[in-house]
N, C-alpha and C positions, 0 to 999 in steps of 0.2 A: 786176745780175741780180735779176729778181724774186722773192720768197722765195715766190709763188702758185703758182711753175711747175712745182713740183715735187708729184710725188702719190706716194703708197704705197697700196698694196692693204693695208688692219689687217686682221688675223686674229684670233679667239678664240687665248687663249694656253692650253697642256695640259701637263701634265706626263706628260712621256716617258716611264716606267721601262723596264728591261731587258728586263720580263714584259709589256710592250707595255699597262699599263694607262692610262685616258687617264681625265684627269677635266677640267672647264672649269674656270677660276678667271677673277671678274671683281672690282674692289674692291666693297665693298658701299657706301659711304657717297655715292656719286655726286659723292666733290670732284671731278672737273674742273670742273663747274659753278662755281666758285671759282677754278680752277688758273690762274694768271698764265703759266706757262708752264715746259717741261721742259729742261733742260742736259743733255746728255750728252756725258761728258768720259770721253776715255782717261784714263791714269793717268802708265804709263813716257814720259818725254820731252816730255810735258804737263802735269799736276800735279806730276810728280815728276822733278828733275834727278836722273839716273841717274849722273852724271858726279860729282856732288858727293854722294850719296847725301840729297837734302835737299827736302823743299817751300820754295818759296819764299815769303817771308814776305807777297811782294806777291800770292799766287796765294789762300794761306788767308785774306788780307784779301777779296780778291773773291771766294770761298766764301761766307763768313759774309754777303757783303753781298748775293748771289745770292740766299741764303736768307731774309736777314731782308725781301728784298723779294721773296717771294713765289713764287721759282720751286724746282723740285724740282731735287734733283743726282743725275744716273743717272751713278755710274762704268759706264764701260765696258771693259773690256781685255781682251787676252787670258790675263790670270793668274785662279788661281782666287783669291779676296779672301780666303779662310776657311783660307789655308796658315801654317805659322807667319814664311816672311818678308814674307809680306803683308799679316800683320792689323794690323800697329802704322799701314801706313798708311790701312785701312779704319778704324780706330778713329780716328785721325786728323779723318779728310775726312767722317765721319759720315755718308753719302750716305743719300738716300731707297731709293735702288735700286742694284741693283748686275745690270749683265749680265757673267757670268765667262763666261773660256774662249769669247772670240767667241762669244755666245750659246748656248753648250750647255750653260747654267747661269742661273737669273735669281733673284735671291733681292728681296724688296721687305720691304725694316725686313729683319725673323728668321726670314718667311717664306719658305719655298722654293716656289715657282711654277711653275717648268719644271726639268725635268734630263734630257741627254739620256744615256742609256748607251752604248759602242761595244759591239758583241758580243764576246765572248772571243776567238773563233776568229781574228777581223780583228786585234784586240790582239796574237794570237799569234802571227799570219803575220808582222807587222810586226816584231812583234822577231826573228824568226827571218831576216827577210832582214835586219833589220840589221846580227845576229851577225855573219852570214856576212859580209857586208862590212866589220864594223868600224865600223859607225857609231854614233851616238850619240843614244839615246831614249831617252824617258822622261818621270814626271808626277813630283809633288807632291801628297800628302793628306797633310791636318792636318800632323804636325811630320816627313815622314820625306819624303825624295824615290828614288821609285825609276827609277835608271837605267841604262841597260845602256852601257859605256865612260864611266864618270862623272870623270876625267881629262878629257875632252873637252870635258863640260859644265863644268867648274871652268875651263879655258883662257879658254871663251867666256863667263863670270862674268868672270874679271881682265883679259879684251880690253876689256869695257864700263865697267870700276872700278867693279863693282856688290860693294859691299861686302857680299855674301851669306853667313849664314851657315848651310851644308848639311847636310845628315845624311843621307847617301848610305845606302841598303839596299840591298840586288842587286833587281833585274828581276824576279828570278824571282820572288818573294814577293807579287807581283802577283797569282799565281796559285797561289801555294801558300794563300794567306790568302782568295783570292776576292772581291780589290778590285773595286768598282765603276771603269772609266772614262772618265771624258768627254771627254778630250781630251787630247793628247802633247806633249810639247816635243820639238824636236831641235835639235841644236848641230853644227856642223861646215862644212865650206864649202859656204857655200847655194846661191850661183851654179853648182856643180858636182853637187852632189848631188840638190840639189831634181829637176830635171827628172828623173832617172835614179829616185829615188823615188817620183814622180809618176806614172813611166811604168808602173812595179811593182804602182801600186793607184792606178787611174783614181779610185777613190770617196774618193781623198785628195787635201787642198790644205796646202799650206807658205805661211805670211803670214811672210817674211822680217822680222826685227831685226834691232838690232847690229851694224850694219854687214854682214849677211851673216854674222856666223859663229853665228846662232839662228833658228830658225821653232816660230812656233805650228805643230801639225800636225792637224788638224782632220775633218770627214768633210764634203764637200762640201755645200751645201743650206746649211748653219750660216754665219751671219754676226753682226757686230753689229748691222747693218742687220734680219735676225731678229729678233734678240732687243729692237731699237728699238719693232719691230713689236706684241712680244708687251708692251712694257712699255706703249706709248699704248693695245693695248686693255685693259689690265688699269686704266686710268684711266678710260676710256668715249671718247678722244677720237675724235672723226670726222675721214674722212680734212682734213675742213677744218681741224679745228683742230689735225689733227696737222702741217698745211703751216704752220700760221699760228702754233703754238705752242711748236715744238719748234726744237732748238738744236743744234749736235755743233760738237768741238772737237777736234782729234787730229793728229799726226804723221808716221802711217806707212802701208804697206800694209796692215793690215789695218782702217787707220781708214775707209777708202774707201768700200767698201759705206754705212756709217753715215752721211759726208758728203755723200753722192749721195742717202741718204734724209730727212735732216733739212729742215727748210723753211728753216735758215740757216745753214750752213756755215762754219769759220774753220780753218783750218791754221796751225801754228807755223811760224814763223820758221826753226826748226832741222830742219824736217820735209822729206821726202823729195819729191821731183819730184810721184809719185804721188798725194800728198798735195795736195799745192797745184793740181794741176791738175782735182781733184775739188772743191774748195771754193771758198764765193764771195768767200771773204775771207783773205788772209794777214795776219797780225798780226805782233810781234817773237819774236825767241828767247827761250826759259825763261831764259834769263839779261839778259834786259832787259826783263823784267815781261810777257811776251807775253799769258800769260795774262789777266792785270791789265787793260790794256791793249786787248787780245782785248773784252771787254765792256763797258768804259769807252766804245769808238767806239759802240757799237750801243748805246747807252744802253740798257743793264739792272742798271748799277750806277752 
């Protein structure tokens, strides 16, 4: 497949607030003019064996060789990178950019660039039909995660051996404190609930994990493939060089969007159907250097 054939529409990127303020942000120093080229990499089941709680040693080998040969590293996933169980691996992976929360979040270095907020009312409803049914929601800011049935989220932590460790607060304090939110997790049987979810609030999408028993939960319009968008034009790339420049690496449902818009494509080894069937290239499992491996073939390392 030819990495030409793919185009994206680049957009000016803006930051969203709750109060609907919009400002443009573009980099000022004009490096693409320079840029060798951009990576964007999941995180969970990509970079990071979820299984063993670990990077692998061959994956931060080809990090550092990524970077010392001149291209940029955009994590991308659906976690926010600025929570307390996921900054040891941002601090880790040092990335240039990070798009959280399938793009309804884009931080570049310290800079925050885009963030989107959900409205209160939608936050509320959503919990409210989840009470009622029992289900199981909720986010993560800074060091506290709040969720409503958090039993349910701790099941679907030890289904995955994600050695997590939580600080459960109730729900409620979401809105007793008047959190900002960008985006929800839920835990529970996904093949069963999603759609019943889904059908409850149209302007929402579930990007299944874990085998089915976790989903990002998201407000439609938001992707990584977004937030891909917002990060090549915050570099100045043209749709040319964003076909000709750009990279994505990933494993699951909501790595799609991103692999569909990148100009080269790779899926893991241990990654889902969906996965592999959006990308140009399958590589090995995280457990056999995929990663490694992953850019070793396409000589970038």
């Amino acid at each position: 497949m030819s990495i030409n054939n793919k185009k994206v529409q680049i957009t000016e990127p803006v930051h969203d607030y709750k109060e609907s303020n919009v400002i443009g942000v573009k980099h000022e120093d004009n490096a693409h003019l320079d840029l060798k080229g951009i990576v964007f990499s999941d995180l969970d089941g990509t970079i990071l064996d979820n299984g063993q709680n670990l990077i692998p040693d061959s994956t931060m080998e080809a990090l550092d060789k990524l970077k010392a040969n001149g291209y940029l590293i955009v994590l991308s996933t659906g976690r926010d990178m600025d929570t307390h169980y996921s900054v040891r691996y941002r601090d880790m992976i040092k990335p240039d950019a990070i798009i959280h929360h399938n793009g309804n979040k884009i931080t570049i270095g310290d800079k925050l660039i885009f963030e989107h907020i959900m409205e209160a009312s939608l936050v509320n409803e959503i919990y409210e039909f989840c009470k009622k049914n029992g289900y199981c929601v909720g986010t993560s800011i800074g060091g506290e995660d709040f969720f409503l049935n958090p039993e349910i989220k701790l099941a679907a932590d030890r289904s995955y051996k994600k050695l997590v460790e939580r600080n459960f607060v109730p729900f409620e304090e979401l809105f007793e404190r008047r959190l900002p939110v960008s985006a929800l997790s839920y835990a529970g049987d996904i093949s069963v609930e999603k759609p019943i979810v889904e059908a409850a609030f149209p302007c929402i999408q579930l990007f299944p994990f874990n085998g089915g028993r976790g989903a990002d939960m998201i407000e439609r319009g938001f992707s990584k493939a977004e937030g891909f968008k917002k990060v090549c034009a915050y570099y100045g790339l043209s749709d040319e060089e964003c076909s000709g420049k750009t990279y994505a690496i990933g494993d699951s449902h909501n790595d799609v969007p991103l692999l569909k818009a990148a100009g080269l494509s790779i899926a893991m080894g241990n990654g889902d159907e969906a996965a592999k069937e959006a990308a140009d290239i399958v590589t090995d499992d995280i457990r056999h250097d995929g990663f490694f491996n992953a850019f070793k073939r396409i000589l970038l390392i």
